[in-house]
C-alpha positions in Angstrom: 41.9 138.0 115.1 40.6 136.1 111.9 42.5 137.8 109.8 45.7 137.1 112.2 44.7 133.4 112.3 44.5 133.1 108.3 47.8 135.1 107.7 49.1 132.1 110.2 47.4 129.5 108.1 48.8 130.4 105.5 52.3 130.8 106.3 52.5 127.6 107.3 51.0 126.4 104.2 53.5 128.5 102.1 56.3 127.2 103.9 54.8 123.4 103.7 54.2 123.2 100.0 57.7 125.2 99.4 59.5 122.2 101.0 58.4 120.0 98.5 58.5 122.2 95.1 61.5 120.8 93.2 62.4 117.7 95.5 64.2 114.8 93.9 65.3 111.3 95.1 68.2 109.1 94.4 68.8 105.4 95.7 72.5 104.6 96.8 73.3 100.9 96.4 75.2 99.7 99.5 77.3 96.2 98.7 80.4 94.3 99.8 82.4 91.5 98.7 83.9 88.5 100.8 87.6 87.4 100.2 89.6 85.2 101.7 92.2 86.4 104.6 95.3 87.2 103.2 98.2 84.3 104.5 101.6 84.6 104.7 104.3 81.9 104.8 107.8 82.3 105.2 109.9 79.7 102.6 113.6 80.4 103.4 115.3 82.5 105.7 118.4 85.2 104.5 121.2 83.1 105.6 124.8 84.7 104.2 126.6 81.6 105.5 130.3 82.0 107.0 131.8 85.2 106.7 135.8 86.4 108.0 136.5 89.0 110.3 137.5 92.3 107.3 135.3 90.7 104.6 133.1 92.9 102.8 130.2 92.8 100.4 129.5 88.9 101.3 126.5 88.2 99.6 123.4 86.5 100.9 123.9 82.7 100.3 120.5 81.4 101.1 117.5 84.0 100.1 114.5 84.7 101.9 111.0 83.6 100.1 108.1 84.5 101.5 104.7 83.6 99.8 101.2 85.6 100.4 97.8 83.8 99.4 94.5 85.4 99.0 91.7 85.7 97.2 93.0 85.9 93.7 92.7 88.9 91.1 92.4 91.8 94.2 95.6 93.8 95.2 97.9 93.9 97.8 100.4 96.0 100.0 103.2 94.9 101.4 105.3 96.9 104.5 108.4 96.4 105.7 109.9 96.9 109.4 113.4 96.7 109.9 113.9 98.0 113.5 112.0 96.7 116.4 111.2 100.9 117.4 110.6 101.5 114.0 107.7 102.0 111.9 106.5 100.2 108.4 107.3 101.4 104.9 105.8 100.4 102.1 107.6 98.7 99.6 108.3 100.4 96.5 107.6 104.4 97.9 110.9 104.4 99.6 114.8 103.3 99.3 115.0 99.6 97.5 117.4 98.9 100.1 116.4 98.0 103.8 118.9 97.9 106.5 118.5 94.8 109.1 121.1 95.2 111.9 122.6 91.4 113.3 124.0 91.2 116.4 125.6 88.4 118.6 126.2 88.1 122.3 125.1 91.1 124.2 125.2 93.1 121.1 126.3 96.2 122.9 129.5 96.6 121.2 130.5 98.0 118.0 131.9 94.4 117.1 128.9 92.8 117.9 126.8 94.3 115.2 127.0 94.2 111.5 124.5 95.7 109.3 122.5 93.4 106.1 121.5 95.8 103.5 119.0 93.7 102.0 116.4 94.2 98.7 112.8 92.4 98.2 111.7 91.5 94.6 108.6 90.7 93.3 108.0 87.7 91.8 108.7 88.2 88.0 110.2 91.5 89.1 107.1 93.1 89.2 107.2 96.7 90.4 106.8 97.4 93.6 105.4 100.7 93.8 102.0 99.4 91.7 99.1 97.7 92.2 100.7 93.8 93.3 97.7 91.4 92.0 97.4 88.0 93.6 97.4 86.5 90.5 96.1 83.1 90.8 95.6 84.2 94.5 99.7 84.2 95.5 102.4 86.2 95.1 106.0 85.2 95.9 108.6 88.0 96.8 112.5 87.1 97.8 115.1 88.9 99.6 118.9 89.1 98.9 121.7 91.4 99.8 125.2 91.7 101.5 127.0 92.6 104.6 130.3 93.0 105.7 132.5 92.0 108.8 134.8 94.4 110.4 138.6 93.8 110.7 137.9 93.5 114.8 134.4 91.8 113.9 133.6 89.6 117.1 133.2 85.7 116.7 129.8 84.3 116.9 126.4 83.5 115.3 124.3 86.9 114.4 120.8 87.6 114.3 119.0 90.2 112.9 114.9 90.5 111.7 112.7 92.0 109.5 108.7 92.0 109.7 106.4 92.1 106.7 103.2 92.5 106.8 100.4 92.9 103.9 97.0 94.1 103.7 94.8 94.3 100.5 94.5 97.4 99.0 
């Protein structure tokens, strides 16, 4: 019975001191920095003024300006949403061209839509697909584009939207 009782002892021993042999420590620093929330503000709207029934390519008059503000130096992301079922893209990771559909009336009928194919820039025609910096904590963007009317185009004021939203990246 001893001799089970000190084979016990030390087994756990063994396995005691093995648990230590060769143990190592590390510290991991935990930190976090505090920025502003990122503001948006919309400057002009895309207005492409009067257009005739059967004229195409009408470009965009009036272009949208939209300003973001943050905390300056840190990057951004900016999305895009076209439909009101649709998703966001990211600017600059797919087509430069975004398609906002304007309707009047009901908006039912095929002469009471027209499409805007419109583009956003970057202020200073910065690329779109890189890092945008909020240098000196705002970056401007604009949007142009064009439309056409059909020959049977229907009378009336259109509407149409897109949505942009930014996050910092």
């Amino acid at each position: 019975m001893k001799k089970l009782l000190l084979v016990g002892f030390l087994l756990v021993q063994g396995l005691a001191f093995s648990q230590n042999t060769g143990a190592v420590e590390g510290k991991v620093n935990v930190t976090a920095k505090v920025i502003k929330p990122l503001e948006m503000n919309v400057i002009n709207h895309v207005d492409f003024g009067l257009i005739t029934p059967g004229q195409e390519n009408k470009y965009s008059e009036t272009l949208g300006l939209f300003e973001i503000k943050g905390t300056p130096g840190e990057n951004i992301k900016v999305f895009i949403k076209t439909d009101v079922s649709g998703g966001y893209t990211q600017l600059g990771t797919t087509e430069a061209v975004h398609h906002v559909t304007m309707t009047t009336g009901e908006g039912s009928a095929k002469n009471e839509k027209m499409e805007a194919r419109l583009g956003v820039v970057a202020e200073g025609g910065e690329n779109l697909a890189e890092n945008l910096v909020l240098n000196e904590g705002k970056k401007l963007f604009s949007i142009g584009g064009w439309t056409s009317a059909a020959v049977d185009q229907k009378e009336g004021s259109y509407r149409g939207e897109m949505t942009i939203k930014a996050l910092y990246d």
